[in-house]
GUGU-299153 format. One record per residue (C-alpha): residue number from 1; chain; x, y, z. Coordinates in steps of 0.05 Angstrom, whole numbers, plus 5000, padded with zeros to 4 digits. Example, Ala and Ser with C-alpha at 12.3 -4.5 7.8 and 13.67 -1.06 7.14 Angstrom:
SITE    i  ch     x     y     z
SITE    1   A  5246  4910  5156
SITE    2   A  5273  4979  5143
//
This chain:
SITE    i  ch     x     y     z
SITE    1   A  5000  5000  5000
SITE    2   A  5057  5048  5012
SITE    3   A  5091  5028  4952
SITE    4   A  5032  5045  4914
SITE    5   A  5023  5114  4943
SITE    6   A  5094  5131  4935
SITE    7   A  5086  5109  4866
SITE    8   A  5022  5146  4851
SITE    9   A  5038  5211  4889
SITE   10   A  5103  5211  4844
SITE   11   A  5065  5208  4785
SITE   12   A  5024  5264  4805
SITE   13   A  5089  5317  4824
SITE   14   A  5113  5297  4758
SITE   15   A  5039  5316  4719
SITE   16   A  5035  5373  4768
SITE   17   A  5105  5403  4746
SITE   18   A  5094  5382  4671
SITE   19   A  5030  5428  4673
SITE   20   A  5062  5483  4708
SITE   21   A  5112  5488  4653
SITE   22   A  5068  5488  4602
SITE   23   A  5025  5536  4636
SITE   24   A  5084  5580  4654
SITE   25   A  5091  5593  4573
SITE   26   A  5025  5601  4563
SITE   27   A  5025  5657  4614
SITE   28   A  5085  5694  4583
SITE   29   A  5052  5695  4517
SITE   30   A  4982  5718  4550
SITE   31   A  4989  5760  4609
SITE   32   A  4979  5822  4570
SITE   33   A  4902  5795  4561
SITE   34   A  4888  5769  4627
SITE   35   A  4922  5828  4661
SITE   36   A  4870  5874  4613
SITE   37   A  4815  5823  4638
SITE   38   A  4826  5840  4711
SITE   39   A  4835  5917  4703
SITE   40   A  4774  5924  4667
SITE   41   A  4737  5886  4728
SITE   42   A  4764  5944  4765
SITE   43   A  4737  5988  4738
SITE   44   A  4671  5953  4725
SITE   45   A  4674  5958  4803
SITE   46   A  4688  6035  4798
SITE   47   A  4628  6047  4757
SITE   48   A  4578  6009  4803
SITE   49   A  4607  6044  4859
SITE   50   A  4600  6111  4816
SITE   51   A  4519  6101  4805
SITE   52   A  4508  6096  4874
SITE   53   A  4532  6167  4894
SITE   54   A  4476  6188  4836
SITE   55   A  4426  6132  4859
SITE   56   A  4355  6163  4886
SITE   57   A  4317  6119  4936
SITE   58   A  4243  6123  4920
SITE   59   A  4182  6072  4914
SITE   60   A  4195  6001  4887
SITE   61   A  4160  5986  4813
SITE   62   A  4114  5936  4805
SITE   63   A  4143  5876  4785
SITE   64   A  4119  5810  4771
SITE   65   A  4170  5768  4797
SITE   66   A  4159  5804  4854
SITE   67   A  4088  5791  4856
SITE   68   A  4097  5711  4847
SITE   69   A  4162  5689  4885
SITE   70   A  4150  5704  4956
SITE   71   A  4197  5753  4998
SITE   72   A  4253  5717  5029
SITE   73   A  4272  5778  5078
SITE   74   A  4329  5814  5100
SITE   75   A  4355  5753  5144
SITE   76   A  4355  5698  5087
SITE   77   A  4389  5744  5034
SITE   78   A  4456  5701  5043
SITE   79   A  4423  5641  5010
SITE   80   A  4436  5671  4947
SITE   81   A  4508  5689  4962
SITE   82   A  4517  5633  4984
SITE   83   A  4494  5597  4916
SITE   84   A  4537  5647  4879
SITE   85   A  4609  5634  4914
SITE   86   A  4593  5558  4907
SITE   87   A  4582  5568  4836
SITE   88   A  4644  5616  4833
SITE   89   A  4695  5569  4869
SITE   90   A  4666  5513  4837
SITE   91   A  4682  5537  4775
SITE   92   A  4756  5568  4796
SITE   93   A  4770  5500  4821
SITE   94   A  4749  5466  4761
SITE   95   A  4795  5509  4708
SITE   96   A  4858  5499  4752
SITE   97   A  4841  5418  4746
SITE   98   A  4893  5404  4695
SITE   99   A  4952  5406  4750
SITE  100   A  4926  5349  4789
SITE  101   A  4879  5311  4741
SITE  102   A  4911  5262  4682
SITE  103   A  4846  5265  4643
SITE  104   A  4849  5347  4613
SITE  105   A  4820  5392  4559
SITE  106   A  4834  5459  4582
SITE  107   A  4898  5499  4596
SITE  108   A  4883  5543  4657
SITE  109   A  4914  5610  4624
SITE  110   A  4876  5604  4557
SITE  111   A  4807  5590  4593
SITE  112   A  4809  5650  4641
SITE  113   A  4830  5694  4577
SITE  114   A  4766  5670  4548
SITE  115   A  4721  5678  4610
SITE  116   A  4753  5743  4619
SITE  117   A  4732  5766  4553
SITE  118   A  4661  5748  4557
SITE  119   A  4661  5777  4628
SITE  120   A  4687  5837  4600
SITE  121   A  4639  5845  4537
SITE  122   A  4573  5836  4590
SITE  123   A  4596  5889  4633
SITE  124   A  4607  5934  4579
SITE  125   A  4533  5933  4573
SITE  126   A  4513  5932  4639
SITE  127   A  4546  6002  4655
SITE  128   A  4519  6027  4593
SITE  129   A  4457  6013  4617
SITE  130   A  4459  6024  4687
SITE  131   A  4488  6091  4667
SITE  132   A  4424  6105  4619
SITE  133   A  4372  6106  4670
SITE  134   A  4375  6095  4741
SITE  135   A  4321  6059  4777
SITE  136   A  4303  6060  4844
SITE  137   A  4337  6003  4881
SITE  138   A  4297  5938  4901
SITE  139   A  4338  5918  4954
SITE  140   A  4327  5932  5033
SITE  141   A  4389  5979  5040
SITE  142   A  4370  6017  4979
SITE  143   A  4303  6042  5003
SITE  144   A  4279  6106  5030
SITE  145   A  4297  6112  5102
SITE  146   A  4362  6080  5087
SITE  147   A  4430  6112  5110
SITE  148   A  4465  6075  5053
SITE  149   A  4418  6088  5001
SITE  150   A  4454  6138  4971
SITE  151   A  4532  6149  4979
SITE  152   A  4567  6216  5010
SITE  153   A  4600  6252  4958
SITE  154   A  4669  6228  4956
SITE  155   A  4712  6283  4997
SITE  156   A  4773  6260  4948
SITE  157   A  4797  6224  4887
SITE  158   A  4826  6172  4931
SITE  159   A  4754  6155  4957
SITE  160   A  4735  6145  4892
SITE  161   A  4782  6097  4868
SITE  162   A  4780  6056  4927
SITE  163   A  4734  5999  4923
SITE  164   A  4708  5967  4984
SITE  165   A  4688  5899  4999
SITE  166   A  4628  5920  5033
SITE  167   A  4606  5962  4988
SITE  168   A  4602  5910  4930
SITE  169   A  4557  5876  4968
SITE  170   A  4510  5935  4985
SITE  171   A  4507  5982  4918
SITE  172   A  4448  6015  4889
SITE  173   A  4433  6035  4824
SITE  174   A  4466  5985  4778
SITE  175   A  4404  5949  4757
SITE  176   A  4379  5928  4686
SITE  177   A  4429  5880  4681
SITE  178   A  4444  5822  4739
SITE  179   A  4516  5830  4755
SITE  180   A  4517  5752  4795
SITE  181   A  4475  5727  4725
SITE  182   A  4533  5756  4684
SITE  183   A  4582  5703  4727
SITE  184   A  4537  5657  4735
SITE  185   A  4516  5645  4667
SITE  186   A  4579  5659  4642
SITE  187   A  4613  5594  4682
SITE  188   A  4558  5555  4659
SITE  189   A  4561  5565  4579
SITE  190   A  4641  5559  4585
SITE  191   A  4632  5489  4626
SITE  192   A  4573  5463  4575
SITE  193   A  4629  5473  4520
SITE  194   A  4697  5455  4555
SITE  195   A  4665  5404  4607
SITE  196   A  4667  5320  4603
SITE  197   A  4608  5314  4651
SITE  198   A  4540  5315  4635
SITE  199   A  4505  5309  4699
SITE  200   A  4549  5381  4715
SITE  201   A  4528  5411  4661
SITE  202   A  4454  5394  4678
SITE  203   A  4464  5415  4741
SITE  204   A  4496  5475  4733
SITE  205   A  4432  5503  4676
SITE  206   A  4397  5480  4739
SITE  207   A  4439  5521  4789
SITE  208   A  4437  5581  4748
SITE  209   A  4361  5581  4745
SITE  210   A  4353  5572  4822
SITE  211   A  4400  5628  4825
SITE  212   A  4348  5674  4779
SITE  213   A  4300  5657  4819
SITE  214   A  4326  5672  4887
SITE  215   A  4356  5735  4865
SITE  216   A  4282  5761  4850
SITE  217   A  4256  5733  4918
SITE  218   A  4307  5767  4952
SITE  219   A  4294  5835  4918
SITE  220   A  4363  5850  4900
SITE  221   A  4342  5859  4832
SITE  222   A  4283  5869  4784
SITE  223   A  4262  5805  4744
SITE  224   A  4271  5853  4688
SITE  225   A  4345  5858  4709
SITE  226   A  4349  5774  4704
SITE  227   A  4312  5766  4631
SITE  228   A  4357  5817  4610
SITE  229   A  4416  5779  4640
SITE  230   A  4391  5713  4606
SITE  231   A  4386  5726  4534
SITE  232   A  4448  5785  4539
SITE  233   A  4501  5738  4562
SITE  234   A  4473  5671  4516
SITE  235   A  4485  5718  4453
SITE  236   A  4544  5759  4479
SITE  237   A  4580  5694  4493
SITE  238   A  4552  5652  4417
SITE  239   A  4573  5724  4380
SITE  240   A  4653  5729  4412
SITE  241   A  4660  5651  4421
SITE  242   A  4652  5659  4343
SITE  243   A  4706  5698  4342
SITE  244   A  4753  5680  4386
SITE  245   A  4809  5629  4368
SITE  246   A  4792  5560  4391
SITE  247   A  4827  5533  4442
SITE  248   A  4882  5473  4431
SITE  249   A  4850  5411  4441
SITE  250   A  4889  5366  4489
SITE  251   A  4850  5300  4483
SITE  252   A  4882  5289  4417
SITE  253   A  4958  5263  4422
SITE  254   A  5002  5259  4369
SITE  255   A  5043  5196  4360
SITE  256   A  5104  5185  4302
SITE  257   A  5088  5129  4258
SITE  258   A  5159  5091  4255
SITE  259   A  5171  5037  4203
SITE  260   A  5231  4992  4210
SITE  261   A  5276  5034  4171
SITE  262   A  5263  5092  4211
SITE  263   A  5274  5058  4271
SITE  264   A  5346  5041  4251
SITE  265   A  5352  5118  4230
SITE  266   A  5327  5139  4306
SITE  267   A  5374  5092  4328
SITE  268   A  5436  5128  4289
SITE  269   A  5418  5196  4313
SITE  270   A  5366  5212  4249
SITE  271   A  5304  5242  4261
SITE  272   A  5236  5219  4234
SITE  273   A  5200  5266  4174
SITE  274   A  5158  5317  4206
SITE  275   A  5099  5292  4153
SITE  276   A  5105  5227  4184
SITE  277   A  5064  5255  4255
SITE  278   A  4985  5240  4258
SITE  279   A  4929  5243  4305
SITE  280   A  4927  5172  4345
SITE  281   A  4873  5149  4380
SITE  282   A  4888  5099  4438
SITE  283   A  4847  5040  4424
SITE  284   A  4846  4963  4437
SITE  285   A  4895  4918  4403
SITE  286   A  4965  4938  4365
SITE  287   A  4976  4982  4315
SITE  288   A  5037  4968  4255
SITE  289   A  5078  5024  4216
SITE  290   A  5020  5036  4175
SITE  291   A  4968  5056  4222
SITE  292   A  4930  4994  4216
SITE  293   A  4902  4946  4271
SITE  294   A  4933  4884  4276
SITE  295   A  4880  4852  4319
SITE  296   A  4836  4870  4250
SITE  297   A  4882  4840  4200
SITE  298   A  4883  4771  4235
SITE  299   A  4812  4769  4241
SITE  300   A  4804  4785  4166
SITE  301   A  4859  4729  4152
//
């Protein structure tokens, strides 16, 4: 049993070292995009702190979802946060799988320049139109008679670029456009394409439509704000995925074909024509210089 887990837990330092190597180039050749990616969240975070210094408390519009899905309250508003970080370090967790796992078809640096992209294009949107026209905010802290409702005005520049953690969680004003939907939906459309498992990808459809739904009931947003979320990101993410390079796939490994007078050439130092290189698919039985099955050829004979 020891033997084994030495054995096993060498293999997996060796595939863990492997990836970071390979990751380590990918990075070099990337970083420019990803560090873009995370700037722009900045300031994606600097313009939904910016609406709520213009964001007016005032009566909350009739809604339907509002009507239908009853309140949850104040106290039970973590039950959606809650569902949002498991979808959000679910997802993290999953892209990073290619260090530990020996079954990949991702690389870690090319899948968070993709995400980043389509996180990027939403929230384009979402300022613009939470920059358009401001709506009163649903939520508990947003209504009139709230101290938070509306911000001070910032008594320097430094206030203003300074994003804090608390107040992510308790803007007003950027509505007409889910910002948690954007993620959500986001993870999910990336894992139906890029996933291996089915019953995930079920799930997760399921997951994000709980997460509409609890997002109304806790009246952080208008349904309005959801739809729009729904059909935005779906055709945000078809249009740019469109566009986009694809990304390498790593379930196909390529293999030399060697004949017997190749073979003698490897063995004196020659290398083996670059033509020679074709996909391979790991399958039962042996396979000659030629590609062919043998287990085939001596059931035919």
């Amino acid at each position: 049993m020891t033997l084994y887990i030495r054995r096993e837990s060498s293999k997996l330092w060796k595939r863990f070292c492997s990836e970071i190597a390979t990751e380590i180039g990918l990075l070099v050749e990337n970083w420019k995009y990803l560090l873009a990616g995370l700037i722009l969240q900045y300031i994606h975070g600097l313009a939904a702190k910016g609406v709520h210094y213009i964001h007016r408390p005032g009566p909350t519009l009739q809604d339907l979802g509002f009507f239908l899905l009853p309140e949850l309250g104040q106290e039970r508003s973590y039950i959606s946060e809650t569902v949002f970080t498991t979808v959000f370090l679910s997802f993290f967790l999953w892209t990073f799988h290619p260090f530990i796992l020996k079954s990949k078809k991702i690389y870690t640096v090319l899948i968070w320049c993709r995400v980043l992209a389509f996180l990027v294009a939403c929230q384009f949107l979402r300022v613009i139109t939470f920059y358009s026209t401001q709506l009163p905010g649903p939520n508990y802290h947003c209504r009139e008679g709230s101290k938070v409702s509306t911000l001070p005005w910032p008594k320097s520049a430094l206030e203003v670029l300074e994003i804090n953690p608390h107040g992510v969680m308790y803007g007003c004003g950027d509505l007409i456009f889910s910002s948690h939907m954007i993620f959500t939906l986001v993870f999910v459309l990336t894992y139906q394409k890029y996933g291996t498992k089915r019953f995930i990808k079920l799930f997760g459809w399921l997951t994000a439509f709980v997460q509409s739904l609890l997002i109304i009931a806790s009246r952080k947003h208008y349904t309005v704000d959801v739809v729009v979320a729904w059909y935005t990101v779906n055709l945000v993410v078809f249009c740019l995925d469109k566009k986009l390079p694809e990304l390498p796939d790593r379930t196909t490994v390529l293999l030399p074909v060697v004949s017997k007078v190749e073979n003698h050439k490897l063995l004196n130092g020659n290398g083996v024509d670059p033509a020679d290189w074709r996909p391979r698919t790991q399958v039962n039985g042996k396979i000659d210089s030629n590609g062919v099955h043998t287990d085939n050829l001596m059931n035919g004979a």
